[in-house]
C-alpha positions in Angstrom: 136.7 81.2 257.3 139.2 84.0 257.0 141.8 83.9 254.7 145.1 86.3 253.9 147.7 86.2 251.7 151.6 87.1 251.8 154.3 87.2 249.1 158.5 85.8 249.9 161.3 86.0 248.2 163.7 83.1 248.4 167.5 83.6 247.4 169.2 80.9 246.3 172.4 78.8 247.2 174.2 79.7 243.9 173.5 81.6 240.7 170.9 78.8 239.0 171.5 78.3 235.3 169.4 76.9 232.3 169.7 77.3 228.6 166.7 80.0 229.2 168.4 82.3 232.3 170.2 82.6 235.3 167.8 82.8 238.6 169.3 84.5 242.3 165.9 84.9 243.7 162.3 83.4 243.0 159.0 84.6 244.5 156.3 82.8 245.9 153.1 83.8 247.1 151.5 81.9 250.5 147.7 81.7 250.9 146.6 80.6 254.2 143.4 80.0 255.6 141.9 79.7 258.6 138.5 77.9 260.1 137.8 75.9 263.7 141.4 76.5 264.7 142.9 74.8 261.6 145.0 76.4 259.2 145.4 75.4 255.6 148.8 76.9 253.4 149.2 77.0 250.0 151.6 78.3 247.7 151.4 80.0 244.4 155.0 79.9 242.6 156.5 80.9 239.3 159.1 81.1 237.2 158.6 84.0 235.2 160.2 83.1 232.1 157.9 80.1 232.0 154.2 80.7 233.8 151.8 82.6 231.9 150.8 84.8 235.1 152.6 87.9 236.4 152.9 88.9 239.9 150.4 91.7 239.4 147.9 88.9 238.3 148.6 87.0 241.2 147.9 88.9 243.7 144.9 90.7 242.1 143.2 86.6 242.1 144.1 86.6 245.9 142.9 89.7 246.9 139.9 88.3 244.4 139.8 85.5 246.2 140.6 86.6 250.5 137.6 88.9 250.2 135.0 86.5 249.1 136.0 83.9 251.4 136.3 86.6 253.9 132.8 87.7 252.9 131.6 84.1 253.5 131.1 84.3 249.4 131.8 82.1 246.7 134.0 83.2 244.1 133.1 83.6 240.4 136.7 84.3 238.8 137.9 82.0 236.4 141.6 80.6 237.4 142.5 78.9 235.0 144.6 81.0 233.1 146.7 81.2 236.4 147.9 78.0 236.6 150.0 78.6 239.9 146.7 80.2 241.5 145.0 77.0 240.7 147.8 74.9 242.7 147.9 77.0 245.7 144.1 77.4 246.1 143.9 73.5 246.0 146.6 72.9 248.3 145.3 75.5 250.6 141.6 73.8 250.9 143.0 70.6 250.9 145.2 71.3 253.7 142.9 72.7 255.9 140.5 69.8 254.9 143.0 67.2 255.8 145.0 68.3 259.2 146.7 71.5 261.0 150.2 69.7 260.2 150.7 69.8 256.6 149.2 66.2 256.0 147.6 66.8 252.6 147.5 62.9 251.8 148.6 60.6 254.5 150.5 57.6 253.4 153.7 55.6 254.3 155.4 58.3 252.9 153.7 61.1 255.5 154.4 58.2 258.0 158.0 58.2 257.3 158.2 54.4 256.1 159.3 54.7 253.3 160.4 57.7 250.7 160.2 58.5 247.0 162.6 57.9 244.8 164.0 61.0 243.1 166.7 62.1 240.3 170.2 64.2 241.6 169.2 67.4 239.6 173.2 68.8 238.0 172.6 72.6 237.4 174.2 74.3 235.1 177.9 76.1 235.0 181.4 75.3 233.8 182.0 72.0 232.6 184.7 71.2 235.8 181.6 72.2 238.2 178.6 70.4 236.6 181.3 67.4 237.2 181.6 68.1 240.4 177.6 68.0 240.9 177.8 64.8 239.2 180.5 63.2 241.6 178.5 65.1 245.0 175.2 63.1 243.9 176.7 59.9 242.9 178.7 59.9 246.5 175.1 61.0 248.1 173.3 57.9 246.7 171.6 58.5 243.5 171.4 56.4 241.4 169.3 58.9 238.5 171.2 61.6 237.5 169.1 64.7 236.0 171.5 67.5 233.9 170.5 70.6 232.2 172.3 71.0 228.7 172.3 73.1 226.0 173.7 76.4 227.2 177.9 75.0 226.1 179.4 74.1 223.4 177.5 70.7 222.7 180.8 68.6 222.3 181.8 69.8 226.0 178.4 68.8 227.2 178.7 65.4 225.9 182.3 64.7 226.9 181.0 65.2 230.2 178.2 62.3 229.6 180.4 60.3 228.3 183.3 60.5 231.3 179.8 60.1 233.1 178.8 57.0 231.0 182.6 55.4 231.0 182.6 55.1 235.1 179.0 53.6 235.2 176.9 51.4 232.8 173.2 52.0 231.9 172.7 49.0 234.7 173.8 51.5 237.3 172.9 54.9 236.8 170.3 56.3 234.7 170.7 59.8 232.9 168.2 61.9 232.0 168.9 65.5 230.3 166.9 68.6 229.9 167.3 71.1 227.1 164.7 73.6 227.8 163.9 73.6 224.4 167.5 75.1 223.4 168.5 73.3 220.1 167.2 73.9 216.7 165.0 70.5 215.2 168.0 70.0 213.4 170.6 70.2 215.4 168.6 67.9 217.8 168.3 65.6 215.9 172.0 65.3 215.8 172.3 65.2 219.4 169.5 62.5 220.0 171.8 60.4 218.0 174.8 60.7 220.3 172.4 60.7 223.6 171.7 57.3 222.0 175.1 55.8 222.0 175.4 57.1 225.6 171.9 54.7 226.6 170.8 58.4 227.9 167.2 57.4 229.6 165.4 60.0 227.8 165.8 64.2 226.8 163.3 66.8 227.7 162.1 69.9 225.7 164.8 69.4 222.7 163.5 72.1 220.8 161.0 75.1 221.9 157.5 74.5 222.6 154.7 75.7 219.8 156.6 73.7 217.3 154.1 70.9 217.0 155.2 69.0 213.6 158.7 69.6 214.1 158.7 67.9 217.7 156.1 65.0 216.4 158.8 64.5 213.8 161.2 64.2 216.5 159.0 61.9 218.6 158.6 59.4 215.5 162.1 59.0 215.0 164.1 59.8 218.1 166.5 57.0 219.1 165.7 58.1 222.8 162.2 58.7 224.6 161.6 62.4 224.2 159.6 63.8 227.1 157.3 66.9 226.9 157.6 70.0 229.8 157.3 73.1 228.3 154.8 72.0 225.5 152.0 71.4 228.2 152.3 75.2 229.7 149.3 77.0 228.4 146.9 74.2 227.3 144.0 74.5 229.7 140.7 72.7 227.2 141.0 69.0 226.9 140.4 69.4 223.3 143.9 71.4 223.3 145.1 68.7 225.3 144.0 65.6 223.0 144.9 67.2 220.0 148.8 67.6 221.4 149.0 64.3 222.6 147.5 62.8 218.7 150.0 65.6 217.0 153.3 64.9 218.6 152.4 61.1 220.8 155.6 61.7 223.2 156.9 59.2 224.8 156.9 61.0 228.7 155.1 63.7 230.2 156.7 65.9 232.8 153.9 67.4 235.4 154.6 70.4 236.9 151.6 71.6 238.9 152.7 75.0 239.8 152.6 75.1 235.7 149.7 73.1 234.4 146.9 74.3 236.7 147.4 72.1 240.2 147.0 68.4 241.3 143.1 67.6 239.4 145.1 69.4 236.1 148.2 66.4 236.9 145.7 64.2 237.1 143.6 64.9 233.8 147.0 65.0 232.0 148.2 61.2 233.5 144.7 59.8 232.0 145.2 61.6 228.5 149.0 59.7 229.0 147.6 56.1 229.7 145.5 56.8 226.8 148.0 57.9 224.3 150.8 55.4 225.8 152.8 57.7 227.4 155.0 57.8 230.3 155.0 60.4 233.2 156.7 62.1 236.3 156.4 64.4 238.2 158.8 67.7 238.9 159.0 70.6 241.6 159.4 74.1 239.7 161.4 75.7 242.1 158.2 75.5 244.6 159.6 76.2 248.2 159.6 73.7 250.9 155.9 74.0 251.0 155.1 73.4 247.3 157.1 70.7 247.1 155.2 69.2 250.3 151.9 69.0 248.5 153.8 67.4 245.1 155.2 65.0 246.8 152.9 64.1 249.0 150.4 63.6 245.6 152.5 61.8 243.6 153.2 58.9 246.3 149.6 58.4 246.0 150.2 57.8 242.3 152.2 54.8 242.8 154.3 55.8 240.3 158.2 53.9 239.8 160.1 56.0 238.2 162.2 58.7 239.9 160.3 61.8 240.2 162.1 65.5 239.9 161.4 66.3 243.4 165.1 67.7 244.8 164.6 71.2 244.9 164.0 71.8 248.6 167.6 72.1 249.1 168.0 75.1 246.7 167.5 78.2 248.9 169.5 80.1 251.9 166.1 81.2 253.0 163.7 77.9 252.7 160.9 77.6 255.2 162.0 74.8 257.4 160.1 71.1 256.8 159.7 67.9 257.6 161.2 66.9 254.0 164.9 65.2 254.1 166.8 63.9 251.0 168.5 60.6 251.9 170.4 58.1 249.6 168.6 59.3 246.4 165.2 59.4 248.3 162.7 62.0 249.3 161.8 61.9 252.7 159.0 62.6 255.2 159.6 62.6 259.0 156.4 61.3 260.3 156.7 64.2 262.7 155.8 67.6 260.7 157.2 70.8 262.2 156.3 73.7 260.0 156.8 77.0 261.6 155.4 80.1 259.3 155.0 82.5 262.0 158.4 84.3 260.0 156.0 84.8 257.2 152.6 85.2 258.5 153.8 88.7 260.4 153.8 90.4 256.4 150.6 88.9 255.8 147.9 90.9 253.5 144.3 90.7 254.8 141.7 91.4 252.4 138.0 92.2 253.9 
């Protein structure tokens, strides 16, 4: 086998705000490997205010990991306090175990008959532009509509839900809103309340993660389903795990991958969710094209119904081009995949 590594910057479309930052760029780091004229990709992403690796730690595990492979050698380095490490490793072996074409799990959805269904994801900026987003993904099909909240004046933010709410009923389109953990446990509380008389489907992150008994509180009494992100970054043991889920019982779980370890780490959480009663979806954290690939492909497999967070292949000037398509509120895979990293593999970093 021979393996190498290379790191990309992508730049996005527009100056992407939360409660937490404003992003222009995001790096991502590609391992590939190679074996019988098959190549596997996978792709270690952060978002640096969020993942509890640095870049320097990244690519010290890949050099780690290129010169054992290299070497023919198994690697002895515990990963799992690099959570994005873990998901490109995975994806990497499980794409060269699979195909040479990106096929990580076939499926109707690989095949192109039929997609997954995913929420219209409004960033945010000025009130008069986040309504814009709205009206652009209500016009484009969906039918789930996905806004960030918490960085305006709170009244502004739910005028706009309301104007939202006025035009079309609960029956039609579903809201969901994500707070990144910016209010206070009391001033959520306030805003669950109206979220409530909007029907809002549920809220993500209301207040900061690490605040165990003041979100469980929430959980209890919430007029809305409150759905965990944040809270699961960091919690590797199942022990930590179990003893979240039996603090706070929330009623969703958001996976990200690139956050919680990979796919098998997805996996452990959905079991501790059936267990505890919990809902679940999946979301992309600003993964590029290729990321996003391996997610989706995964979570078709989960035969999951709800709308997954999977529109954020359409975020960057500088994507690496895929057989991904959004459609009419849908995620979609042209059964033909044409990936081309030959743009990227010229930088790559080989490790002997």
């Amino acid at each position: 086998m021979r393996a190498n590594w290379v790191k990309k910057t992508f730049h996005f479309k527009f100056r992407a705000k939360t409660s937490r930052e404003v992003l222009t760029e995001k790096h991502s780091w590609f391992l590939f490997l190679e074996e019988n004229g098959k190549t596997g990709v996978g792709e270690c992403s952060i978002i640096e205010s969020l993942n509890p690796e640095t870049p320097r730690e990244i690519e010290a595990a890949l050099k780690k990991i290129c010169k054992s492979l290299n070497a023919g050698e198994q690697f002895k380095t515990d990963f799992t306090k690099l959570p994005s490490v873990l998901f490109g490793l995975e994806t990497a072996l499980r794409d060269l175990e699979t195909s040479d074409s990106g096929i990580l799990f076939p499926s109707d959805f690989t095949s192109g008959k039929t997609g997954i269904p995913i929420n219209g994801l409004v960033w945010m900026a000025d009130i008069e532009s986040m309504s814009n987003q709205i009206e652009e993904k209500l016009a484009s099909g969906f039918d789930c509509i996905k806004l960030k909240i918490g960085a305006h004046d709170t009244e502004e933010e739910l005028n706009l839900l309301r104007a939202l709410r006025k035009k079309h009923p609960s029956s039609q389109i579903e809201i969901r809103v994500d707070a990144n953990g910016a209010f206070s446990p009391e001033k959520a509380k306030r805003v669950l309340d109206e979220l409530a008389k909007l029907e809002v489907h549920s809220i993500e992150q209301p207040i900061r993660q690490g605040q165990l008994k003041e979100m469980s509180e929430l959980c209890a009494t919430s007029p809305i389903p409150i759905a965990l992100d944040e809270e699961l970054i960091g919690l590797v043991d199942e022990s930590e795990r179990r003893e979240m889920m039996q603090e706070i019982k929330p009623q969703f779980l958001i996976l990200k991958p690139s956050l919680i370890g990979g796919l098998k780490s997805a996996e452990s959480w959905i079991e501790l969710a059936k267990e505890f009663n919990s809902g679940w979806w999946a979301t992309s954290a600003l993964e590029s094209n290729v990321g996003l690939n391996a997610i989706a492909q995964w979570v078709f497999t989960r035969n999951s119904e709800m709308p997954q967070g999977l529109g954020t292949g359409q975020l960057y000037t500088d994507n690496i081009p895929s057989p991904l398509f959004v459609e009419k509120g849908m995620l979609n895979h042209r059964q033909e995949a044409n990936w081309n990293f030959e743009s990227i593999k010229k930088n790559t970093q080989d490790v002997d």
